[in-house]
C-alpha positions in Angstrom: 86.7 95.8 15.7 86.8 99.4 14.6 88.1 102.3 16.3 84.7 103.2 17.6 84.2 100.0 19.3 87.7 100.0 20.7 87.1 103.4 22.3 83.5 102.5 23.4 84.6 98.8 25.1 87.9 101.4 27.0 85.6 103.5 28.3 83.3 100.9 29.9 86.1 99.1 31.0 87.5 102.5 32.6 84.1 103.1 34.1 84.3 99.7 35.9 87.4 100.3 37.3 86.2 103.4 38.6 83.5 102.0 40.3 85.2 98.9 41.7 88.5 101.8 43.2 85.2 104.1 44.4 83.6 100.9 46.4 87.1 99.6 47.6 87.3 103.4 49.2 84.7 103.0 51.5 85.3 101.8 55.2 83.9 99.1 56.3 84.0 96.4 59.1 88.2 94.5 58.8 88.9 98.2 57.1 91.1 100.4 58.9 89.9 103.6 59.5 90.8 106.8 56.8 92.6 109.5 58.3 90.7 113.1 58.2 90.8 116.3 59.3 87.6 118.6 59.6 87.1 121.7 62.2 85.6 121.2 65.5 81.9 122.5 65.9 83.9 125.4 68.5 85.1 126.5 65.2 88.8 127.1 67.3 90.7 123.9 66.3 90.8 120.8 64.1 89.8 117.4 64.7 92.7 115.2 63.0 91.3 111.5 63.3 94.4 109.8 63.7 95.4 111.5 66.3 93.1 109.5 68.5 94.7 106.2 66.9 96.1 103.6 69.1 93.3 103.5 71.7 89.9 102.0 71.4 87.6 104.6 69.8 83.9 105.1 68.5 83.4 107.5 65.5 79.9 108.7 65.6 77.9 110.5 62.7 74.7 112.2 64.1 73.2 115.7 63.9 70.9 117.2 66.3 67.8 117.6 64.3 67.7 113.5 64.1 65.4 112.1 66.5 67.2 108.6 66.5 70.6 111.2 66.8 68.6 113.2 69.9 68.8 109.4 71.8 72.1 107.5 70.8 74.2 111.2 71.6 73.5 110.9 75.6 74.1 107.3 75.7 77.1 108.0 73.6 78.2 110.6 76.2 77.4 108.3 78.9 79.5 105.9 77.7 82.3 108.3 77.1 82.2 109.6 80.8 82.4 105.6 81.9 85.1 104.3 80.4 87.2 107.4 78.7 89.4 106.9 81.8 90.1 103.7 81.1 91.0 104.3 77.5 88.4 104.7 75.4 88.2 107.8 72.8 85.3 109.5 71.1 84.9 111.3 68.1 81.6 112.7 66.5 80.8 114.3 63.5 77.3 116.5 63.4 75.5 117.2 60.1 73.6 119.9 61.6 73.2 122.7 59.0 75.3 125.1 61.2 77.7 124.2 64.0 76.0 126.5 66.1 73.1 123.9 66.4 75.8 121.4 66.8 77.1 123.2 69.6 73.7 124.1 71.2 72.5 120.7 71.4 76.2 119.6 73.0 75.6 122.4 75.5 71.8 121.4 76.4 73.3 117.1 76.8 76.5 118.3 78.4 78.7 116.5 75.4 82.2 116.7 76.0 84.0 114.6 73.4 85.0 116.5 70.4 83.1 116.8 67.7 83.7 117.8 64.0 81.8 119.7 61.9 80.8 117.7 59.0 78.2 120.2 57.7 81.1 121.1 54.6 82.3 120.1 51.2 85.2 118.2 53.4 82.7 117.2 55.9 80.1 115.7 52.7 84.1 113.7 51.0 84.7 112.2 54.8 80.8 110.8 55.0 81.5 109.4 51.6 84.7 107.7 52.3 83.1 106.3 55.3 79.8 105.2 53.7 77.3 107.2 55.6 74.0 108.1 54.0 71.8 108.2 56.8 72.6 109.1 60.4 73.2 108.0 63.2 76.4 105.7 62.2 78.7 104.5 64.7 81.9 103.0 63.9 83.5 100.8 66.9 87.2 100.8 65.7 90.4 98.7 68.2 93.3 100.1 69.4 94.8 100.1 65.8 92.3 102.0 64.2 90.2 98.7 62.4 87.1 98.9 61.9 85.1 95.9 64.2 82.1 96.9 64.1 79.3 99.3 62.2 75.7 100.3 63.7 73.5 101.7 61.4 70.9 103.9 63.5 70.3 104.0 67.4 71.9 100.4 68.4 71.7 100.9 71.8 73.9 100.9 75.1 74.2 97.2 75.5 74.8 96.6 71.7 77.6 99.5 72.0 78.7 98.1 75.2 78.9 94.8 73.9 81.1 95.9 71.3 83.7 97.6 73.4 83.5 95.0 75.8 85.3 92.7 73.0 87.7 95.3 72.7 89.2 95.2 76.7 86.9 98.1 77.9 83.8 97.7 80.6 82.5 99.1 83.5 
């Protein structure tokens, strides 16, 4: 083989392993959750993921301007207000284009679990470690932050419920 070849068959072969390390980063379901840290939508703190670790959690991508977003967020927060005493722990994430409409649309659905914003160049690296490329997403993750379960859209109360359930928590 000549050099050209050589250098042609390492970069494929480099390219491969790129893809193959890019795919493994994703979370998914038997995963355990990637630690981040992104601002709250108050703008006032940060919302460090792992310190919600060790208890039961859902991790919710959504933004306000999603109409399938507009539904699962008040379930979500229904949910939260049902069993957050008994253990469970909530984090979302809003896409909104400013956190302002994150935080207006909290107000208007009385949400009271934190939320990130995600609208950011951090925000954009966390949806793509996690996989998300449409919202809503909503990771149910156990006590030791692995991933059991993933809905992809508005999966409903008793589907989230159902989940959770598995996990020690009901109402």
């Amino acid at each position: 083989m000549t050099t050209k070849k050589y250098m042609t068959l390492s970069v494929v072969i480099l390219a491969i392993f790129a893809l193959v390390a890019s795919a493994s980063a994703v979370v998914s379901v038997g995963s355990k959750a990637s630690d981040f840290q992104l601002t709250s939508v108050d703008g006032k703190s940060a919302i460090k993921l792992s310190s919600y670790f060790g208890k039961p959690m859902l991790l919710v991508y959504w933004a306000s301007w999603c109409p399938h977003c507009r539904t699962e967020v008040p379930v979500v927060q229904k949910i939260y207000n049902d069993l957050h005493s008994a253990g469970l722990e909530i984090v979302g994430v809003s896409f909104d284009r400013s956190a302002k409409d994150a935080r207006d649309f909290m107000k208007s659905k009385s949400v009271t679990f934190p939320v990130a914003f995600g609208g950011t160049d951090q925000g954009m690296k966390v949806a793509d470690i996690y996989g998300v490329s449409g919202i809503p997403v909503t990771f149910v993750l156990d006590k030791n932050a692995v991933v059991k379960t993933v809905f992809r859209g508005d999966p409903g109360e008793k589907a989230i419920r159902a989940e959770l359930t598995k996990l020690g928590l009901s109402k």
